[in-house]
C-alpha positions as CSV (number, residue, x, y, z in Angstrom):
1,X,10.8,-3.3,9.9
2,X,7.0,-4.5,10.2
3,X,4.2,-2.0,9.8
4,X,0.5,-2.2,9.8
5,X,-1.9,-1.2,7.5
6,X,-6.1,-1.3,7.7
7,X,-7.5,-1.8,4.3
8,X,-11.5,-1.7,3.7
9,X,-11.0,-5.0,1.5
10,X,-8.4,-7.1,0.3
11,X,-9.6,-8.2,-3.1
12,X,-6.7,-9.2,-5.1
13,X,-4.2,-8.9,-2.4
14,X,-2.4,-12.0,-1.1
15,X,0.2,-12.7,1.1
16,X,3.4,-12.3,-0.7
17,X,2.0,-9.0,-2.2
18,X,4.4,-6.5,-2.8
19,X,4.7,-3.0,-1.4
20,X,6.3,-0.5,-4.2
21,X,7.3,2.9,-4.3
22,X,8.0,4.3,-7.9
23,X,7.8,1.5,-9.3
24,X,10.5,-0.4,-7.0
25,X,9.6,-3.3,-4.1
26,X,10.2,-2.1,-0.9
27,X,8.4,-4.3,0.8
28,X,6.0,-7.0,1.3
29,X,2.4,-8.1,2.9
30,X,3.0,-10.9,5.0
31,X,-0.1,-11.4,6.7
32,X,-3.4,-10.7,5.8
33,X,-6.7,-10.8,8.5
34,X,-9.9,-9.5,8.7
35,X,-10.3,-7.0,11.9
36,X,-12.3,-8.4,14.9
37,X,-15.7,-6.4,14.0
38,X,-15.8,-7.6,10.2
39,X,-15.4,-4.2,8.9
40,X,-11.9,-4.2,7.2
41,X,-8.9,-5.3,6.7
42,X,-5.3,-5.9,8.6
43,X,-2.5,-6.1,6.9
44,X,1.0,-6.9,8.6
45,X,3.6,-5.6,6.1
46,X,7.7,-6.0,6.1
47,X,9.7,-3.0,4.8
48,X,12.9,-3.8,3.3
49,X,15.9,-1.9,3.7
50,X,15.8,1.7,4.6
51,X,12.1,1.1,5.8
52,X,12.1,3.9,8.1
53,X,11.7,6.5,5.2
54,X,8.3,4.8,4.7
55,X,7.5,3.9,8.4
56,X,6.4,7.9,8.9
57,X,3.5,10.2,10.0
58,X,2.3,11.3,6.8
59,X,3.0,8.4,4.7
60,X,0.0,7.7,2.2
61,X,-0.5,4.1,1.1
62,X,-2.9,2.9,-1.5
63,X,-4.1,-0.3,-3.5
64,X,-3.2,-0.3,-7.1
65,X,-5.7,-2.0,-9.3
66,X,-6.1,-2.1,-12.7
67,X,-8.3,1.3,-14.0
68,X,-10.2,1.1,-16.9
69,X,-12.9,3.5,-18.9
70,X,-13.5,5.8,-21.2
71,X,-11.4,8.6,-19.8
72,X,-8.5,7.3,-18.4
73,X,-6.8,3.9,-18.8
74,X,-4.4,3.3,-16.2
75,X,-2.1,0.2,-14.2
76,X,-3.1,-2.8,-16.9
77,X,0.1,-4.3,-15.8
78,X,-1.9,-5.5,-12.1
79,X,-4.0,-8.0,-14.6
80,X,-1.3,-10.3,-15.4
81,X,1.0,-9.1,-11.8
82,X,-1.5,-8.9,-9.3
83,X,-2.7,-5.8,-7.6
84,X,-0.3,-4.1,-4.8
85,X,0.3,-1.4,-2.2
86,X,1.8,1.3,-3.5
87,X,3.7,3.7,-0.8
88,X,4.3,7.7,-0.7
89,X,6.8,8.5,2.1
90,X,6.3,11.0,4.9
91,X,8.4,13.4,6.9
92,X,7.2,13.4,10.3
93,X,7.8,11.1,13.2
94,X,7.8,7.4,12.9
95,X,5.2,5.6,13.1
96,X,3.8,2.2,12.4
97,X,0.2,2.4,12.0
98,X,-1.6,3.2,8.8
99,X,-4.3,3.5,7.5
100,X,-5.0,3.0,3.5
101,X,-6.6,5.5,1.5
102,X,-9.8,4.8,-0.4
103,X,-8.6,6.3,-3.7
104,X,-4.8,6.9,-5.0
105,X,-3.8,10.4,-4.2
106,X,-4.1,13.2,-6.8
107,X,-0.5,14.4,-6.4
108,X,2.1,11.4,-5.8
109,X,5.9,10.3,-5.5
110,X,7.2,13.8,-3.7
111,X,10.8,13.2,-2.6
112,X,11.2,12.3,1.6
């Protein structure tokens, strides 16, 4: 299942990037472009198997980078792997469309 996602950058993403949710791959980016109007990003992402629990309204996708400072110290591992898009599945109708949020979400991994 291929989905879409607008991102406002891509830095550290590539094609090949994977898409995770708790920690597993359940998908992949496999194209990246910049939007017509030079003002973000388009990804084209594949979903593996069982997809359409992530292909949702509601579904909340973000970049995972690395986080460091003096109050919190957080995904050191994207140094060495490479940042990625991290997934948080929705209930409602299915849908293909997203849009990335800007920061991870306070609250995360509620069951589908």
């Amino acid at each position: 299942m291929q989905i879409q996602i607008s991102l406002p950058d891509a830095e550290g993403l590539k094609e090949g990037s994977p898409l995770r949710y708790r920690g597993i791959q359940v998908g992949e980016i496999t194209r990246l472009r910049l939007e017509r109007d030079l003002t973000s990003v388009r990804a084209r992402a594949k979903l593996y198997h069982r997809g359409e629990h992530f292909a949702r309204e509601g579904t909340r996708i973000w970049v995972v980078s690395p986080q460091l400072g003096i109050s919190k110290v957080a995904n050191l591992d994207t140094l060495i792997t490479g940042r990625y898009l991290a997934l948080e599945p929705g209930t409602g109708a299915e849908k293909t469309e997203f849009v990335a949020l800007a920061e991870p979400p306070k609250k995360t991994w509620r069951t589908p």
